[in-house]
C-alpha positions in Angstrom: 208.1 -28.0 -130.1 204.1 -27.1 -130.8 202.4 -30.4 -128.9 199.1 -30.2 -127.4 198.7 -28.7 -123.5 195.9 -31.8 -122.9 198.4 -34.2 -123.8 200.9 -32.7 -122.7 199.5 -32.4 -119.1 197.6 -35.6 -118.9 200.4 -37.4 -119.9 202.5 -36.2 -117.2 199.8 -36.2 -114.5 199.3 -39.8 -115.1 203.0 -40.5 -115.1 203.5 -38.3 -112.2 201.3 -40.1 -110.5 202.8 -43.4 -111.5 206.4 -42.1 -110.4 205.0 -41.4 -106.8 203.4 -44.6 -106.9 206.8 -46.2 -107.6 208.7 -44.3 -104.9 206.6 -44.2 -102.3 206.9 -48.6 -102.9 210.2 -48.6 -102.5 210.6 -45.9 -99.4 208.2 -48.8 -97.7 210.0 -51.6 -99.0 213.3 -49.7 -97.4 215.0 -48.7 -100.7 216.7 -44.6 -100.1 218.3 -42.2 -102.6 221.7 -43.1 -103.3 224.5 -40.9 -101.7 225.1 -39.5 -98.4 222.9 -36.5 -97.4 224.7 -33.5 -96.4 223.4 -31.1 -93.4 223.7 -27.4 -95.2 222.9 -23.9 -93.7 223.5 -20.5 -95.8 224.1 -17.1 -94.0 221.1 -16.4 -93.7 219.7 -19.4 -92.1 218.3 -21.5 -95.1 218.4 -25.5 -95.1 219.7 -26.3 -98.2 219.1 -30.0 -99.4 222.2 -31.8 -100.9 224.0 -35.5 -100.9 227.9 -36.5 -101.7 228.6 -39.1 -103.8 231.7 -41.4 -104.2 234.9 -41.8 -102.1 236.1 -38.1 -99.7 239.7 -38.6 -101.3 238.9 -38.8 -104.9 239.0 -35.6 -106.6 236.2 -33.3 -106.1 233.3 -32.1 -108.1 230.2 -29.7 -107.5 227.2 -29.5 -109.8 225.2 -26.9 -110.1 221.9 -26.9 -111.6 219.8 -24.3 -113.6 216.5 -22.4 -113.2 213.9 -24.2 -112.2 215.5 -27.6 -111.8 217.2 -29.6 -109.3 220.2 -32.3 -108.0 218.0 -34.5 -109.7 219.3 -33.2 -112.9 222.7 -34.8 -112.8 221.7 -38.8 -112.1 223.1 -39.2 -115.3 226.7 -38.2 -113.7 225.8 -39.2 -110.0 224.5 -42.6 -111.5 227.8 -43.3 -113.8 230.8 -44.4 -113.6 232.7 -40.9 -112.6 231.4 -41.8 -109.0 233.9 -44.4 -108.9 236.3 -41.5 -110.0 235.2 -38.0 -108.0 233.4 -37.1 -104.9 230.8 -35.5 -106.3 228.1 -33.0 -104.5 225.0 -32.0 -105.8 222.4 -29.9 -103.9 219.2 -28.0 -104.8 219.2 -24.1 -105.0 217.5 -22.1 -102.6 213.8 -21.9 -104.0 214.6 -25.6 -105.2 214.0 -28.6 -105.0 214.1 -30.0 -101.2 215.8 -26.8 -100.2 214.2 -24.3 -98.1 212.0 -21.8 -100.1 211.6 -17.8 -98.7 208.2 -16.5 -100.2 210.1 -12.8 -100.6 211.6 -12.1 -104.0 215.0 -10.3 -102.4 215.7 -13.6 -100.9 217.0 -14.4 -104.6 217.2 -11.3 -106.1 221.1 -10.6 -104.6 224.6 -12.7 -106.1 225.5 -12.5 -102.7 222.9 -14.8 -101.3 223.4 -17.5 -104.3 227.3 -17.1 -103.6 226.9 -17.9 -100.1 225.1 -21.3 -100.4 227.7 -22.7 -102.7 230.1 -21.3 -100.3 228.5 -23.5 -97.4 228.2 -26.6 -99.5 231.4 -27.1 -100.4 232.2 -26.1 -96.6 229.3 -28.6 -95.4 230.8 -31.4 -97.8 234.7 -30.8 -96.5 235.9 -30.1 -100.1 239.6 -29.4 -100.5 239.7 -28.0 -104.1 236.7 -28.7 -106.0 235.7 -28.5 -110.0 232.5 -26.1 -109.6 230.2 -27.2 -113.0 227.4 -24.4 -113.8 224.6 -25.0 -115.9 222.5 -22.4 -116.7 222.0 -20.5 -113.5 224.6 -22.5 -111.5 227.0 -20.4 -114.0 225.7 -17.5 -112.7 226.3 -18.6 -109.0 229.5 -19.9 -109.6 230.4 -16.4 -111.3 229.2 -14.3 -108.2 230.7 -17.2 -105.6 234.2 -16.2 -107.8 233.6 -12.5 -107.8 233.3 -12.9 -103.9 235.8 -15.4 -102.2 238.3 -15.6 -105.2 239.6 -18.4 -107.3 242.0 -19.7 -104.9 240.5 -23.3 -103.5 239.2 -23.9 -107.2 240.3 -26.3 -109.0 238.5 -25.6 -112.4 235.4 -23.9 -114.0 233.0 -26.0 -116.3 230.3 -23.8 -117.7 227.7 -25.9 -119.6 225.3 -23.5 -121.4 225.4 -21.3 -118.5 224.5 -17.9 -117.5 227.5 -15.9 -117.6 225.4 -12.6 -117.4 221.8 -11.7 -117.3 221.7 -9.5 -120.6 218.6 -9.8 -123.5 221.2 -9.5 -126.1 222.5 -12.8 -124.9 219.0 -14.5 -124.0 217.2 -15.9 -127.3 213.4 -14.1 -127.6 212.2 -17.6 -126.3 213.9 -16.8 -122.9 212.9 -13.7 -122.6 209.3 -14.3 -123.0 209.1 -17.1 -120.6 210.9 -14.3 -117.9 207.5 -13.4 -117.3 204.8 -15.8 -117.9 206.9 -18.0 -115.3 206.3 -15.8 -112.7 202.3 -14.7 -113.8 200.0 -14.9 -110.9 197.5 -17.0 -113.3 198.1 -20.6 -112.6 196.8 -21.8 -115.7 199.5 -19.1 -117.2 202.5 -20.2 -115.0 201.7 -24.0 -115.9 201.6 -23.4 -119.0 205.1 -21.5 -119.3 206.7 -24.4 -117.2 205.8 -26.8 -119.2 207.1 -25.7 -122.2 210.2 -23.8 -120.6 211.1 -27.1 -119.9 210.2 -28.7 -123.2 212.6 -25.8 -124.8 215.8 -27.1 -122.5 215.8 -30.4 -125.0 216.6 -30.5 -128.9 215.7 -33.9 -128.3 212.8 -34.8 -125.6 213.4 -37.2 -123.2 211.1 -40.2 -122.4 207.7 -39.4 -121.2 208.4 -41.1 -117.4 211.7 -38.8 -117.5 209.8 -35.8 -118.4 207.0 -36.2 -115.7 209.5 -36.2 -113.1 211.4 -33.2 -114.3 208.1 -31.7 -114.8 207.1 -32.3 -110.8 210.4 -30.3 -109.2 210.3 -28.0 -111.5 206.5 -27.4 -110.2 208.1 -26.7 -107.3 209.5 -23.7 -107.6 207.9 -20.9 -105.7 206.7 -17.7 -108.4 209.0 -15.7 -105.9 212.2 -17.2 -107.5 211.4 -16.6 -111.0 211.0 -12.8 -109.4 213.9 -12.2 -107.8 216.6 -13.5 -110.4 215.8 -11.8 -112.8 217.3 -9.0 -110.4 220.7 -10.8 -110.0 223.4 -8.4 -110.9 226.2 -8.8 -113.1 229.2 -6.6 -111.4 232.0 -8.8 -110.9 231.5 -11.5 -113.3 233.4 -10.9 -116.1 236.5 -10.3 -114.1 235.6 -13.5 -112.3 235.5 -15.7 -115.2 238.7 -14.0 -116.8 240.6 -15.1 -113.3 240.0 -19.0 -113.8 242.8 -20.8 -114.4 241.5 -23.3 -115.9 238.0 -23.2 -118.1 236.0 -25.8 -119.6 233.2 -24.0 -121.7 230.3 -26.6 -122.9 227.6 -25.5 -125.6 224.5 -27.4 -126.7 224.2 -26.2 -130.3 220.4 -26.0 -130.5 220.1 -24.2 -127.4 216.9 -22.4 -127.8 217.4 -20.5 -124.5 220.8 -18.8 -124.5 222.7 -17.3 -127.7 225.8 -18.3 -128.9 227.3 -15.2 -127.9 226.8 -15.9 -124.1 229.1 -18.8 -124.0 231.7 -17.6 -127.2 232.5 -14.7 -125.0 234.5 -16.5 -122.2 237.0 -17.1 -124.9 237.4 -13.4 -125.1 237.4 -13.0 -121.6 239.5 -15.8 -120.7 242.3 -16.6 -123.5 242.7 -20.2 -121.5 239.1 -21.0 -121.8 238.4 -23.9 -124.5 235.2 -24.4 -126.2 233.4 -27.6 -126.7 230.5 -27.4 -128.5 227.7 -30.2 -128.8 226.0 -29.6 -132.2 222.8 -32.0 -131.8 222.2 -30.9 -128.5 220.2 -28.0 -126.6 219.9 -26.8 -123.2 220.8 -29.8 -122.0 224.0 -31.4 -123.4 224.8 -33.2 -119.7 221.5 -35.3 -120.1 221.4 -35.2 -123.9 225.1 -36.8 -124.4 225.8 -38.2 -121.1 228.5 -40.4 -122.5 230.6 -37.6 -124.1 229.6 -35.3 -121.3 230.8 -37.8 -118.3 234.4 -38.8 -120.2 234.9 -34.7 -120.9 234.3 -33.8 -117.1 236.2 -36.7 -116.3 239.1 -35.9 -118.3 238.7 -32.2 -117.3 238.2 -32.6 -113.9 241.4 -34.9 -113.0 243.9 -32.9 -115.3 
């Protein structure tokens, strides 16, 4: 994905700017984000920013976004038809988004601390026994919120080209090199990296407007984040994911960020696991096949 960093950048700074345009229009003209904001507090005493969607007695689900990203991820699910289905919660990471941002790497640098906040969404948002869906990082957090309060309360796992342990042999050489220049102290470095890490989440780009946006919260993320995860620990996980009952494990085929391997090995762990694998899609097989994506969650998540 070789394009050009002036085009690249220009494009998006005028579509940015466009984008805020728009939305700060409609905040005047009284428009507000769908769903109903939810009023989160970790442990230790960060705000996390997340909203609920669809009816409080339909079943359940929490999605968790990657590296970088946000709840803004999923309006592809939170603006489909499997709101009319689920309750469905998304919320920004700390670091994230709207959520509160610590300038200290250790802040994100423990399993512990990521565990907690999903632990006090689903307690914000009332949920009785929720399908927790990881990509990326969010299957990292969902592995260490596992490791730490048990499976009981669960009602599923969907890991969607997630995280399922911080290991090189299971990073592709792309990842790894981004590791670093993501968290350089050049700006003109760390913009750079952003960009394209972004770019590298999609075997097929998504429009320029769609890009810009993603480009803005993921400009967002403080350097301090990119520091401290790469210090996440992996004790616990693998026993974590062997203990789910019930495992949905999605894969983007042209994933440029994770290996094969770092998915394929929850069948090992978990002989109930099953595999669904999207060959024309990356990182990103959520927002690259919504349609299959939505009616497999769907299916998956009221079974």
């Amino acid at each position: 994905m070789e394009f050009s960093r002036r085009v690249l950048f220009g494009t998006a700074l005028g579509l940015g700017l466009a984008a805020t345009q728009l939305r700060a229009q409609q905040q005047l003209s009284g428009s507000v984000e769908p769903g109903q904001p939810l009023a989160v507090r970790t442990p230790d005493g960060l705000r996390l920013s997340a909203r609920a969607y669809g009816d409080p007695g339909h079943p359940e689900i929490v999605l968790v976004h990657g590296l970088g990203q946000s709840r803004l991820s999923w309006e592809l699910q939170t603006d489909s038809a499997l709101v009319q289905r689920f309750r469905i919660v998304t919320f920004d990471l700390r670091g994230h988004g709207d959520s509160d941002k610590p300038d200290e790497a250790p802040a994100y640098a423990d399993g512990a601390r990521w565990a907690d906040d999903l632990g006090a969404v689903i307690a914000a948002a009332k949920l009785r026994r929720p399908t927790l869906v990881g990509w990326s990082l969010g299957g990292l957090v969902i592995g260490h919120y596992v490791a730490r309060r048990g499976i009981d309360g669960i009602g599923g796992i969907n890991l969607v080209n997630a995280v399922t342990k911080l290991s090189p042999d299971l990073l592709t050489q792309t990842s790894l090199d981004y590791a670093g220049r993501l968290a350089s102290p050049d700006l003109s470095a760390r913009t750079e990296a952003i960009a394209r890490f972004l770019a590298a989440c999609f075997a097929e780009m998504p429009s320029a407007e769609a890009f810009a946006r993603m480009l803005v919260f993921n400009g967002m993320v403080p350097r301090a984040v990119q520091q401290g995860v790469v210090r996440i620990g992996n004790d616990g996980l693998d026993e974590a994911f062997a203990r789910a009952p019930r495992l949905l494990v999605t894969f983007g085929a042209k994933d440029a960020l994770t290996r094969p391997e770092m998915s394929r090995r929850l069948l090992t762990l978990n002989p109930r696991a099953t595999l669904s694998i999207y060959e024309q899609a990356g990182h990103t097989p959520f927002y690259e096949d919504a349609e299959r994506f939505n009616r497999e969650l769907g299916d998956f998540a009221s079974s």
